[in-house]
N, CA, C and O of each residue as an XYZ file, in Angstrom:
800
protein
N       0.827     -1.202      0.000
C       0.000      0.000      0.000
C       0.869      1.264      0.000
O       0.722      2.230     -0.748
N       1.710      1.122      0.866
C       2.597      2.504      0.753
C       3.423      2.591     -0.182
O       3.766      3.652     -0.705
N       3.876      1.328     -0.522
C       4.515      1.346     -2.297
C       3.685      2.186     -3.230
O       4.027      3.286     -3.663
N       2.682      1.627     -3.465
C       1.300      2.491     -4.500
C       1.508      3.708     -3.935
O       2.286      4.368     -4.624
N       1.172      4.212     -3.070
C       1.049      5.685     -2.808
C       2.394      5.914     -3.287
O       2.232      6.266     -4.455
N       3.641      5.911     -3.031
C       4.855      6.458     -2.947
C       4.863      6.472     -4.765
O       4.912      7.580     -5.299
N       4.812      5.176     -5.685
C       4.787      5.208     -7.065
C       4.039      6.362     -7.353
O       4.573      7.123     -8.160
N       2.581      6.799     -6.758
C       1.402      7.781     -7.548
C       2.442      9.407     -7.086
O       2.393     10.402     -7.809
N       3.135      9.362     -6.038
C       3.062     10.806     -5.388
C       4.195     10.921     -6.684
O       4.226     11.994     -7.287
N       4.926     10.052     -7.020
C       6.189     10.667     -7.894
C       5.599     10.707     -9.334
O       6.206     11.154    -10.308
N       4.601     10.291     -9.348
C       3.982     10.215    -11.020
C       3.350     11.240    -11.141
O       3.070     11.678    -12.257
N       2.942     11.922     -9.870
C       2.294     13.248    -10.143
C       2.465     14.282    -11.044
O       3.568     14.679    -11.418
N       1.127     14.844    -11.494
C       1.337     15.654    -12.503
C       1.871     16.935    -12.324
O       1.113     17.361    -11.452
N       2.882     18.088    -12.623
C       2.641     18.996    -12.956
C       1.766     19.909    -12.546
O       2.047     20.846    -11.799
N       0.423     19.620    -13.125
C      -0.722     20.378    -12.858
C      -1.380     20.059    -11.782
O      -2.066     20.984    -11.348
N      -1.439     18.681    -10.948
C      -1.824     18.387     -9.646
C      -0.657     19.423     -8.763
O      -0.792     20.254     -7.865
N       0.479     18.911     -9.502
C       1.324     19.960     -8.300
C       1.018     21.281     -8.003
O       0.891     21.809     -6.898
N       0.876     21.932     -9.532
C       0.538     23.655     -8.917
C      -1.194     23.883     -8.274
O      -1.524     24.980     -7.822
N      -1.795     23.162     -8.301
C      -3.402     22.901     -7.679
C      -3.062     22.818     -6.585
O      -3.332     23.718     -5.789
N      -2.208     21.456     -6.133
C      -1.533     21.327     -4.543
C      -1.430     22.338     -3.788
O      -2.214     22.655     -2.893
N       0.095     23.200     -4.301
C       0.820     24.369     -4.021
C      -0.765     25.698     -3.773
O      -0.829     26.403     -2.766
N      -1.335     25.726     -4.373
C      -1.953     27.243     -4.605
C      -3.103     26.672     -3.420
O      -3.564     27.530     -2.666
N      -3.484     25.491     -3.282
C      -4.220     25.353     -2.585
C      -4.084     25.113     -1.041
O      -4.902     25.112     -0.121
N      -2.580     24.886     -1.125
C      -2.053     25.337      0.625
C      -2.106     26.336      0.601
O      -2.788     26.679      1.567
N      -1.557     27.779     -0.357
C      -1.329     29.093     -0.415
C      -2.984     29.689      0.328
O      -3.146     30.363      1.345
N      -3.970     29.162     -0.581
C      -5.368     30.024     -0.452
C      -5.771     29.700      0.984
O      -6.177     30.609      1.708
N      -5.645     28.017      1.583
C      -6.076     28.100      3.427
C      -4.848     28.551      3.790
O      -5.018     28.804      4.982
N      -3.836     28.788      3.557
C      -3.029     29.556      4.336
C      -3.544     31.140      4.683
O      -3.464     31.731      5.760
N      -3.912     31.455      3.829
C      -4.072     32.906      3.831
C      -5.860     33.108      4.457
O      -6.340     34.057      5.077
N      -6.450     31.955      4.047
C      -7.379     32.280      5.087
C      -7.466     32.193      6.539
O      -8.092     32.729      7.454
N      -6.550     31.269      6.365
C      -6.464     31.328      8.294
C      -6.224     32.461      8.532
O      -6.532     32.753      9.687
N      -5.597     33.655      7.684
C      -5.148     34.724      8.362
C      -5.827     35.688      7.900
O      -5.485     36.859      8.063
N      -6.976     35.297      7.202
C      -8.391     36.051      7.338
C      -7.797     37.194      6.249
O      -8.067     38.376      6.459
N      -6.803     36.733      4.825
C      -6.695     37.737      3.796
C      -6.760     37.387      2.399
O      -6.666     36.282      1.864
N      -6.970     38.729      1.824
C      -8.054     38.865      1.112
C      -7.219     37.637     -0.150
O      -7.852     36.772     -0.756
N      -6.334     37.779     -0.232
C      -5.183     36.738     -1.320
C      -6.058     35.088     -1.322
O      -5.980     34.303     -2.267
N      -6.469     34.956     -0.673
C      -7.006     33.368     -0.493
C      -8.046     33.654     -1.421
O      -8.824     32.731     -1.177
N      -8.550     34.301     -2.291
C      -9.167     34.649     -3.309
C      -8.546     34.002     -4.806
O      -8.712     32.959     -5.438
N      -7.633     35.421     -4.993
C      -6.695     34.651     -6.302
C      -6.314     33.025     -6.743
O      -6.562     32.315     -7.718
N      -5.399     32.824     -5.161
C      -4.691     31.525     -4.936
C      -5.690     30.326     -5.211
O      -5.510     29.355     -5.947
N      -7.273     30.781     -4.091
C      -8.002     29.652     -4.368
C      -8.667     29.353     -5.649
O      -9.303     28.305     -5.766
N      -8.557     30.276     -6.709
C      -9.283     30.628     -7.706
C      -8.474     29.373     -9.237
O      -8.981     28.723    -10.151
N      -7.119     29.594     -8.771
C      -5.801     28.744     -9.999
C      -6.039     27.269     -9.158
O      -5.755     26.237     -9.766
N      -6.446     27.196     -8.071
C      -6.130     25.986     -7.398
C      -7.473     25.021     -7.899
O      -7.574     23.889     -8.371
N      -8.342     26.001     -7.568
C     -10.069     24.772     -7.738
C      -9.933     24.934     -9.491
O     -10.026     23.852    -10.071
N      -9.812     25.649    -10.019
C      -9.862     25.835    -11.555
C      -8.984     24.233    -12.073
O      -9.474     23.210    -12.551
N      -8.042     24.452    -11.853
C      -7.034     22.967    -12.058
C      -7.617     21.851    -11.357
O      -7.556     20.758    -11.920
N      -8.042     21.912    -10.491
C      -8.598     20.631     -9.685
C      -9.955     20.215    -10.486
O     -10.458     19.094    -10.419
N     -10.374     21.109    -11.118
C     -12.096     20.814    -11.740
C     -11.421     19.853    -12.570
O     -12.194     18.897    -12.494
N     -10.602     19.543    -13.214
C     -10.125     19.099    -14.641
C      -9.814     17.964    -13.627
O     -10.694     17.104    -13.578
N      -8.517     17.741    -12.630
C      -8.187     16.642    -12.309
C      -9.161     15.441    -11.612
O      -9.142     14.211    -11.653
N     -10.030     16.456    -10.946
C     -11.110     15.465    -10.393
C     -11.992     14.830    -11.548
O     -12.256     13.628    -11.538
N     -12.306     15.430    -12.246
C     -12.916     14.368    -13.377
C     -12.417     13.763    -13.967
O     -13.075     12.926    -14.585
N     -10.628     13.818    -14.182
C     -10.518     12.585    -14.686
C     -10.244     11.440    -14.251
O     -10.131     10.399    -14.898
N     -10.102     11.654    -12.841
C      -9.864     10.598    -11.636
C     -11.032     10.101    -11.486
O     -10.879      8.974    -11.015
N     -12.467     10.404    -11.678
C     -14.078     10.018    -12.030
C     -14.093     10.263    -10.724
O     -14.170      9.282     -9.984
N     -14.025     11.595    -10.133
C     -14.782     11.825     -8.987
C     -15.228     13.435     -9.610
O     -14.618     14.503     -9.673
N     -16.251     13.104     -9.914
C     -17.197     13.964    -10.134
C     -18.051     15.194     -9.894
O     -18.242     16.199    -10.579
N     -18.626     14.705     -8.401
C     -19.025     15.699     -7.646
C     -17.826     16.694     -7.237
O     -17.878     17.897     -7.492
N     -16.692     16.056     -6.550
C     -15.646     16.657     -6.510
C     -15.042     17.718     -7.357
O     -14.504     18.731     -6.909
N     -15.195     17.352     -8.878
C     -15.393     18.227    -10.100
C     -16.020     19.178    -10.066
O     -15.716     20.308    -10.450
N     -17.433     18.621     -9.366
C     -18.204     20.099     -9.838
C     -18.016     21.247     -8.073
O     -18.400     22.365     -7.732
N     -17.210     20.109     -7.414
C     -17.629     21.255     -5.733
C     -16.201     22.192     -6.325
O     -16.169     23.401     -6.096
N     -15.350     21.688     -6.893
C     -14.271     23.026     -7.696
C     -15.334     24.048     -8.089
O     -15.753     25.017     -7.455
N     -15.668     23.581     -9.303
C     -16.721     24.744    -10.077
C     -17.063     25.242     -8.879
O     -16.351     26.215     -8.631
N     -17.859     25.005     -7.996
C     -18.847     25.461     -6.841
C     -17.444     26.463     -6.086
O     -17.715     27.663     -6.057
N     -16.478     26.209     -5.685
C     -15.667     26.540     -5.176
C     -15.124     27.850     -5.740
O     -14.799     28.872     -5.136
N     -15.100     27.509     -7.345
C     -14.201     28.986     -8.143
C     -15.299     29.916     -8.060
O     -15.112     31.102     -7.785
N     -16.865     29.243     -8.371
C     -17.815     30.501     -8.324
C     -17.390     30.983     -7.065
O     -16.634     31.955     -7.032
N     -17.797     30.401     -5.954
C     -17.861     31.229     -4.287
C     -16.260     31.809     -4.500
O     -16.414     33.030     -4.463
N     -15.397     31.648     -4.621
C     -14.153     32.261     -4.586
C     -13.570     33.718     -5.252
O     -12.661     34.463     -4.886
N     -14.806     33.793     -6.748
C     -15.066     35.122     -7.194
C     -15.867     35.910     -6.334
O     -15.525     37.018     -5.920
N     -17.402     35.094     -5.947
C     -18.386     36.034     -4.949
C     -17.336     36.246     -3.838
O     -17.235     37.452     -3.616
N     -16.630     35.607     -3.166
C     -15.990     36.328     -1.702
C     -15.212     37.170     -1.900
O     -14.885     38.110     -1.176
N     -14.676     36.723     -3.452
C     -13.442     38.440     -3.656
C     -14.119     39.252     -3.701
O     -13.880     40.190     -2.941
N     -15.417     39.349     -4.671
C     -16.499     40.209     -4.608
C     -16.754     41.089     -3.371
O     -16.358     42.243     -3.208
N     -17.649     40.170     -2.343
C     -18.124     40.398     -1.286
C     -16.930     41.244     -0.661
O     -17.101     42.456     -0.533
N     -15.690     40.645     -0.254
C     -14.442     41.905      0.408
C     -14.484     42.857      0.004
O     -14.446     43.739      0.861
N     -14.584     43.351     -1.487
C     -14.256     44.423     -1.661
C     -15.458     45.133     -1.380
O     -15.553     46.207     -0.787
N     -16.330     44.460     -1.842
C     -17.896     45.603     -1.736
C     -18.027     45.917     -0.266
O     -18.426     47.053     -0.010
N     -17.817     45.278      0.539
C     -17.867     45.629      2.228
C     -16.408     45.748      2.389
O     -15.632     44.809      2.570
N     -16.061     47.215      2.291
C     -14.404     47.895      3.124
C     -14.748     47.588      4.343
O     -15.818     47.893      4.871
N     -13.390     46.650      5.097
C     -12.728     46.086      6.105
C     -13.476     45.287      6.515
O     -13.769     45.272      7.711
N     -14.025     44.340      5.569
C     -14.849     43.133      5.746
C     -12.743     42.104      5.742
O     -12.604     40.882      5.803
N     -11.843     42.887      5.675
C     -10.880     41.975      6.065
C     -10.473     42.006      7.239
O      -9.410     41.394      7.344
N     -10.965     42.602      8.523
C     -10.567     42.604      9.477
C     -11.753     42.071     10.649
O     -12.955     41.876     10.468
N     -10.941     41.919     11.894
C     -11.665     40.778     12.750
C     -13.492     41.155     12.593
O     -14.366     40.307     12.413
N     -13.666     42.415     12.703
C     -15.080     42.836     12.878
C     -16.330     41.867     11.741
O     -17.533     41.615     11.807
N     -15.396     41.615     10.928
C     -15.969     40.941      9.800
C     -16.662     39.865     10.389
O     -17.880     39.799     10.225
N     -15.864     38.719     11.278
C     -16.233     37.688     11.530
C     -16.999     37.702     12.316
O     -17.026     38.624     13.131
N     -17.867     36.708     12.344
C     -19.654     36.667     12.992
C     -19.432     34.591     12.910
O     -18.837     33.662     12.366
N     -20.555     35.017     14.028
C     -20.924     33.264     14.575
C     -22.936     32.900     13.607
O     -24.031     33.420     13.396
N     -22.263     31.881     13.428
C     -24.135     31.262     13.063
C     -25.002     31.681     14.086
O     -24.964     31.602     15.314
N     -26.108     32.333     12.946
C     -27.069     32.474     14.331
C     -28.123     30.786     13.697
O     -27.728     29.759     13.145
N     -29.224     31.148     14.045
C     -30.116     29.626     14.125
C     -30.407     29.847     12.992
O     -30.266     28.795     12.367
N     -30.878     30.954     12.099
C     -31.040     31.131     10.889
C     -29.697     30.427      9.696
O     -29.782     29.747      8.673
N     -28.503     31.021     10.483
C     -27.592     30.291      9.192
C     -27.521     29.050      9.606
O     -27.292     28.397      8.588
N     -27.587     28.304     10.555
C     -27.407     26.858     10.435
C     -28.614     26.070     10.015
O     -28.481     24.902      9.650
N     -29.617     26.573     10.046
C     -30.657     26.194      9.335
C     -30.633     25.775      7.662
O     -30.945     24.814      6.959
N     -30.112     27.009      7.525
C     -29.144     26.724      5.853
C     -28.366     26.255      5.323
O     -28.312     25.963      4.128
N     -27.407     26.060      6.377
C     -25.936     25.719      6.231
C     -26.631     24.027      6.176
O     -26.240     23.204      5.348
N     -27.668     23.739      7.177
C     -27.897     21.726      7.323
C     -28.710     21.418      6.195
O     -28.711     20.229      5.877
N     -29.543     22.352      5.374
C     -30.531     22.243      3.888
C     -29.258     22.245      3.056
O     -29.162     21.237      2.356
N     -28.358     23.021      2.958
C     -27.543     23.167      2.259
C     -27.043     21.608      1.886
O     -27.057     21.230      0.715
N     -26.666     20.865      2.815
C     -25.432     19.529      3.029
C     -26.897     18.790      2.731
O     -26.875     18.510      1.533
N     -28.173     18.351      3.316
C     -29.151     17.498      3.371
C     -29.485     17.642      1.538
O     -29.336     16.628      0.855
N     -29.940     18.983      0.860
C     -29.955     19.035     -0.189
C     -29.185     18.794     -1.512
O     -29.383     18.283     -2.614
N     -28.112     19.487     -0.764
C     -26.618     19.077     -2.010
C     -26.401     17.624     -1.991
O     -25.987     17.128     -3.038
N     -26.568     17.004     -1.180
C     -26.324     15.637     -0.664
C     -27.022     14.637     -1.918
O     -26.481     14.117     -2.894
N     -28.437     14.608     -1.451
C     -29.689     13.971     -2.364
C     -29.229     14.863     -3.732
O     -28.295     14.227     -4.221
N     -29.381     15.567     -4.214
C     -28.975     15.895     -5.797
C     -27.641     15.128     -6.319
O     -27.668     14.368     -7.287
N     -26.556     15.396     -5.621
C     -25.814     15.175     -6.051
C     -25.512     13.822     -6.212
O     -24.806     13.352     -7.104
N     -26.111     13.172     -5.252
C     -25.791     11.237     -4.918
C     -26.615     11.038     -6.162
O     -26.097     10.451     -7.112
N     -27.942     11.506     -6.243
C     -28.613     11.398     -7.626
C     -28.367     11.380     -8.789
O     -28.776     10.473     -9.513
N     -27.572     12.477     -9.266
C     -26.795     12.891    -10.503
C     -26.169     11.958    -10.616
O     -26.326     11.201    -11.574
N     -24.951     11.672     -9.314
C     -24.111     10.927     -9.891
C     -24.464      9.250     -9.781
O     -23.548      8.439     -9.923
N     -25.586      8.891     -9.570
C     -25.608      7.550     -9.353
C     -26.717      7.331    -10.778
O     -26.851      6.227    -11.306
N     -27.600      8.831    -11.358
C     -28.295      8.445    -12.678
C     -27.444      8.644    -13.549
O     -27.758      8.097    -14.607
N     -26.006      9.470    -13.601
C     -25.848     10.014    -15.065
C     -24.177      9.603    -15.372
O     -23.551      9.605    -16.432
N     -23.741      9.244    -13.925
C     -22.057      8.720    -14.345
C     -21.831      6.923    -13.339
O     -22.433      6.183    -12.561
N     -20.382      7.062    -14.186
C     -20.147      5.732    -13.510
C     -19.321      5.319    -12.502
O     -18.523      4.397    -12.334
N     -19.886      6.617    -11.633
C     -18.926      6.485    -10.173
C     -19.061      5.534     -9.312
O     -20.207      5.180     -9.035
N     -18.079      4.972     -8.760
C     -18.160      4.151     -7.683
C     -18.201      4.206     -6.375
O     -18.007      3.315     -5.548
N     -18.566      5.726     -6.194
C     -18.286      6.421     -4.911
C     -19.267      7.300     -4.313
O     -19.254      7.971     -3.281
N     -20.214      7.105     -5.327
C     -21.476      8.136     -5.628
C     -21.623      8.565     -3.909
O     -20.901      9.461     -3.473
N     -22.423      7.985     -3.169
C     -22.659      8.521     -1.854
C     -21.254      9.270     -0.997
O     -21.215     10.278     -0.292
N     -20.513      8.606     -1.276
C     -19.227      9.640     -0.711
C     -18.754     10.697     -1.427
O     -18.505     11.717     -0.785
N     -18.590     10.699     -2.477
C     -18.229     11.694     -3.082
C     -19.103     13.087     -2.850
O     -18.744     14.236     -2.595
N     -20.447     12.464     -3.055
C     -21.680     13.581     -2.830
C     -21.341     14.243     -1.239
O     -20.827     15.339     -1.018
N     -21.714     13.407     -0.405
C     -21.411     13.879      0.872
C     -19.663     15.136      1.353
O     -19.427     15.956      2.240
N     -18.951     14.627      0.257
C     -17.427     15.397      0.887
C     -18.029     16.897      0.050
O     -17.666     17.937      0.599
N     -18.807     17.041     -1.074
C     -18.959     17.986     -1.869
C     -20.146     18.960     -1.012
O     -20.299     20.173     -0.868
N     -20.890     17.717     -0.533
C     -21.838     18.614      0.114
C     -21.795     19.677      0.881
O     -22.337     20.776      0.762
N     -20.833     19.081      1.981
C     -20.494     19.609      3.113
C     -19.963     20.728      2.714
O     -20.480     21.772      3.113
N     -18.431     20.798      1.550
C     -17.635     21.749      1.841
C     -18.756     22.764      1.088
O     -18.544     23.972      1.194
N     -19.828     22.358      0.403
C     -20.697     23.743     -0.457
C     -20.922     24.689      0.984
O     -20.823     25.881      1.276
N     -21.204     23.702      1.532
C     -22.139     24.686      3.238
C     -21.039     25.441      3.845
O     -21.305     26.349      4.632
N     -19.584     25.092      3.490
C     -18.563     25.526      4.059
C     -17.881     26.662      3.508
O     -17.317     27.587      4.095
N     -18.045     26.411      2.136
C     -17.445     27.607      1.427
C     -19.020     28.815      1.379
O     -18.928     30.009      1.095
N     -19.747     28.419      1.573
C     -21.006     29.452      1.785
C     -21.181     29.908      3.186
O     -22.078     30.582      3.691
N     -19.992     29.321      3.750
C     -19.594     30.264      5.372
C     -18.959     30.837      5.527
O     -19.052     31.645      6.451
N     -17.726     30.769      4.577
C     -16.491     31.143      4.285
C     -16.844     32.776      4.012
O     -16.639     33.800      4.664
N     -17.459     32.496      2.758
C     -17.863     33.874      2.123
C     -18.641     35.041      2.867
O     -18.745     36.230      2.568
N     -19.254     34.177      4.137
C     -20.023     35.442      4.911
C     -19.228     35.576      6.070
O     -19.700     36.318      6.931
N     -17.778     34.868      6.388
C     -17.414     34.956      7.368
C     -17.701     34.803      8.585
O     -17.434     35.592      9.492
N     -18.531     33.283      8.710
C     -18.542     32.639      9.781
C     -17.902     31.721     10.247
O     -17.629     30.678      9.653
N     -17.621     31.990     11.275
C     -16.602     31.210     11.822
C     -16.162     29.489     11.626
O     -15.063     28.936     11.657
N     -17.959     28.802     11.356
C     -18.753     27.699     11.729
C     -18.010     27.256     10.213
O     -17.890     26.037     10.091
N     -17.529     28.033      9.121
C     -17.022     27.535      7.962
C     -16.108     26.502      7.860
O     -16.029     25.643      6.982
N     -15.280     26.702      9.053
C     -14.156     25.081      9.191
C     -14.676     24.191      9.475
O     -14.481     23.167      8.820
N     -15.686     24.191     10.723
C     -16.421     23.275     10.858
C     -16.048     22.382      9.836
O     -15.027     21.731      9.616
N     -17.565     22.566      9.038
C     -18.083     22.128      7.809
C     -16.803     21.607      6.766
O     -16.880     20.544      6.150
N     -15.833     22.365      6.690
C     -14.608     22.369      5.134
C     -13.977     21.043      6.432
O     -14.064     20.002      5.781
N     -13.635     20.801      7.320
C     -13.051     20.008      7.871
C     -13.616     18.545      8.011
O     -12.811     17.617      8.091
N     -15.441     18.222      8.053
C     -15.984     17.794      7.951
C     -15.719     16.997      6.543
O     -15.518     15.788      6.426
N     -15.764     17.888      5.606
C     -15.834     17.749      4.187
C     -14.391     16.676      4.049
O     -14.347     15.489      3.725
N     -13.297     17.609      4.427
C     -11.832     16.744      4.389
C     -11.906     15.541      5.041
O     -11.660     14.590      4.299
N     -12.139     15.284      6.075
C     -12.022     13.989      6.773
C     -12.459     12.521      6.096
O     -12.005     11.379      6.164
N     -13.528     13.130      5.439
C     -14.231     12.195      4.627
C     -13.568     11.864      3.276
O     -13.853     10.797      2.733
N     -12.616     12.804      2.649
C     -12.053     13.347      1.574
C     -11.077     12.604      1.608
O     -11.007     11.954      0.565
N     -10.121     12.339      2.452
C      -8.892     11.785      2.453
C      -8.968     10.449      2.157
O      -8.464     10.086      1.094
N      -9.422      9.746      2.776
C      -9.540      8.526      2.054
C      -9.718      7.873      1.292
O      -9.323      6.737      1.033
N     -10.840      9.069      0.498
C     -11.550      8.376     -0.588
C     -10.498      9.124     -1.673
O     -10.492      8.715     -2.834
N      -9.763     10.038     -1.342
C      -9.011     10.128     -2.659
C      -7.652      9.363     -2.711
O      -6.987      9.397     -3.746
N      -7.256      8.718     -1.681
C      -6.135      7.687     -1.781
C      -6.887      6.384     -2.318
O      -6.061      5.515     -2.596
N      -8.235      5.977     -2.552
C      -8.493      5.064     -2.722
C      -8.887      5.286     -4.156
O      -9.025      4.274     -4.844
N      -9.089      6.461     -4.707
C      -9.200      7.157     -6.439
C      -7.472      7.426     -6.859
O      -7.037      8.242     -7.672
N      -6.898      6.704     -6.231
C      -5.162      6.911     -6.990
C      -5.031      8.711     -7.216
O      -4.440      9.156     -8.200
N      -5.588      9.520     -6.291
C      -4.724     10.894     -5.865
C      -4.060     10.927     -4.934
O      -4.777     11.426     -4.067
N      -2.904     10.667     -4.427
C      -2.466     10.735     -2.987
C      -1.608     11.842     -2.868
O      -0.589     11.566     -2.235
N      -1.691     13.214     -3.336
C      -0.933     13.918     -3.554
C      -2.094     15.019     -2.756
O      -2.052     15.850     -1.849
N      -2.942     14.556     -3.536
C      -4.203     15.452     -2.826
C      -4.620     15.077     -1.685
O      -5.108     15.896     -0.906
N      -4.539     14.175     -1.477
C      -4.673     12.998     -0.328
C      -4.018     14.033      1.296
O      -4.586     14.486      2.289
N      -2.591     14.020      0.805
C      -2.078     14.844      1.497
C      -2.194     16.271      1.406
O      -1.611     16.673      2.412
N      -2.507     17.000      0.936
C      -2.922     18.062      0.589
C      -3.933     18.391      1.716
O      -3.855     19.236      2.608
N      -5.079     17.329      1.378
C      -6.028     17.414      2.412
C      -5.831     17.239      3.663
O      -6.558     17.943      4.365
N      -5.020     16.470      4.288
C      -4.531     16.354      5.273
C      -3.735     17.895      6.065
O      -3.754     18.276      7.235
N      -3.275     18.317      5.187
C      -2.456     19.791      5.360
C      -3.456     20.966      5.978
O      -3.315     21.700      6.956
N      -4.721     20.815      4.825
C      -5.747     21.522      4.789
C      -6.650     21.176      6.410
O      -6.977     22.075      7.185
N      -6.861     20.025      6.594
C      -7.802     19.621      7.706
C      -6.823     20.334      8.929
O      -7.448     21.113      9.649
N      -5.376     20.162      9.248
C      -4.256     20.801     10.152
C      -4.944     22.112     10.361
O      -5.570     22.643     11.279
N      -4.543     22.459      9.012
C      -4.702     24.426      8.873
C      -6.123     24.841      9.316
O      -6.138     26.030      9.633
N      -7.008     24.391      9.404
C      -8.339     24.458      9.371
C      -8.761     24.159     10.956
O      -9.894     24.321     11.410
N      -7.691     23.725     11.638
C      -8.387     23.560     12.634
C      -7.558     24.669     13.650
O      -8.072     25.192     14.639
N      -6.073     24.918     13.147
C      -5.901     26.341     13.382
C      -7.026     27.599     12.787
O      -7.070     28.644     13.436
N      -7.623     27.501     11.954
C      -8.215     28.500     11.698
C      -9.519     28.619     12.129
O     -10.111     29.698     12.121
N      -9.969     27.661     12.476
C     -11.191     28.181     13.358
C     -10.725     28.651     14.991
O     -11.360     29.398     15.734
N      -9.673     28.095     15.219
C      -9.192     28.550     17.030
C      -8.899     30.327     16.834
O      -9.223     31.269     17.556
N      -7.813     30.249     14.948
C      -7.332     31.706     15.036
C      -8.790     32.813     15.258
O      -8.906     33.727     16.074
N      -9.761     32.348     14.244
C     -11.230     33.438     14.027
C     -11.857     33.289     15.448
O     -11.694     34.411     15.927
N     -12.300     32.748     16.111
C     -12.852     32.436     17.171
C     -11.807     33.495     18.069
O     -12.468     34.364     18.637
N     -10.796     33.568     18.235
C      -9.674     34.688     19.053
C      -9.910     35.563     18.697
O     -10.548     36.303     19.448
N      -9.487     36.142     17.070
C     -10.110     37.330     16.572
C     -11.897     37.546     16.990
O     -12.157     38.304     17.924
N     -12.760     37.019     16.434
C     -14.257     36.935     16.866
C     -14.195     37.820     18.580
O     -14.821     38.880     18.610
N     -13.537     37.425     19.795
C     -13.705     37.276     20.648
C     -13.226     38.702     21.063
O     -14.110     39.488     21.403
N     -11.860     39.149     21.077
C     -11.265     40.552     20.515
C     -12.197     41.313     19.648
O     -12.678     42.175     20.383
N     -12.544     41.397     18.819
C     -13.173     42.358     18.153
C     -14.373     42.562     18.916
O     -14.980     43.606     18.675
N     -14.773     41.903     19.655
C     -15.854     42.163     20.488
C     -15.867     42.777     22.106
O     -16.675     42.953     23.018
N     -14.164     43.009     21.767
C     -14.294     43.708     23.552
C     -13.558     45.362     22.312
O     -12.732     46.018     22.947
N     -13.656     45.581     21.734
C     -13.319     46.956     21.035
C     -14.170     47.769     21.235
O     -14.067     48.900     20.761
């Protein structure tokens, strides 16, 4: 088993590599709550849309797409709200967003297991749907700057890792692993900030 992985990580492409790279760059920079995790995440899911489909993970394919859209709306959203980059920005779920945030994952979930179990020939259909689901609810937390967004993107990874060492990506594999680390610094970092900006 660790033979296979070690053969795939050196066969890696090129273009998995700079997806890799840009995609530590973009949670790097969100942990630190700036505005760059925009650009970075933008070259990273763009390249990944291509690699995940040809690895036939699908949903995964399209939670990129889902990912580059929200990654334009949040560059969007920063700029249209000046010093939506600083702590004041960040806000906690009230009952209203988690209400959305659980339709979000319950809904994306059933469509997507659907799609992909009527229209391709995945073998992963219910997992795949579920890692895509989640991170939709996550990157739609991201963008309003709730905190509750790692949650969810960490949720999404946990489930993620395995199933892409078992789709011959182990490059991403680890990647994700990097990402789930960073992510769990970054909800401790926003939650500090959150907490500070509130004795100002």
């Amino acid at each position: 088993m660790i033979q296979q992985i070690y053969q795939q990580l050196i066969q890696t492409s090129i273009m998995e590599n700079i997806a890799v790279l840009m995609g530590i760059v973009s949670v790097v920079l969100a942990k630190q709550n700036h505005v760059g995790l925009y650009p970075s995440g933008i070259i990273s899911t763009g390249l990944f849309i291509y690699i995940m489909a040809s690895a036939g993970l699908y949903a995964e394919s399209a939670l990129n797409g889902y990912y580059l859209f929200m990654s334009g709306y949040g560059w969007w959203l920063w700029h249209r709200n000046k010093g939506s980059h600083n702590a004041r920005a960040i806000s906690k779920n009230s009952k209203n967003d988690w209400l959305i945030t659980i339709a979000i994952v319950i809904v994306g979930w059933l469509i997507l297991y659907y799609l992909l179990k009527r229209f391709t020939t995945s073998d992963v259909a219910a997992w795949d749907a579920l890692v895509s689901a989640t991170a939709w609810a996550g990157m739609w937390l991201l963008a309003k700057h709730k905190i509750e967004n790692w949650l969810l993107l960490n949720i999404s990874n946990i489930i993620a890792i395995p199933l892409l060492v078992y789709k011959g990506i182990p490059l991403t594999s680890l990647l994700t692993i990097v990402l789930f680390i960073i992510a769990i610094f970054g909800y401790f970092r926003w939650k500090k900030l959150y907490e500070i900006s509130r004795t100002l």
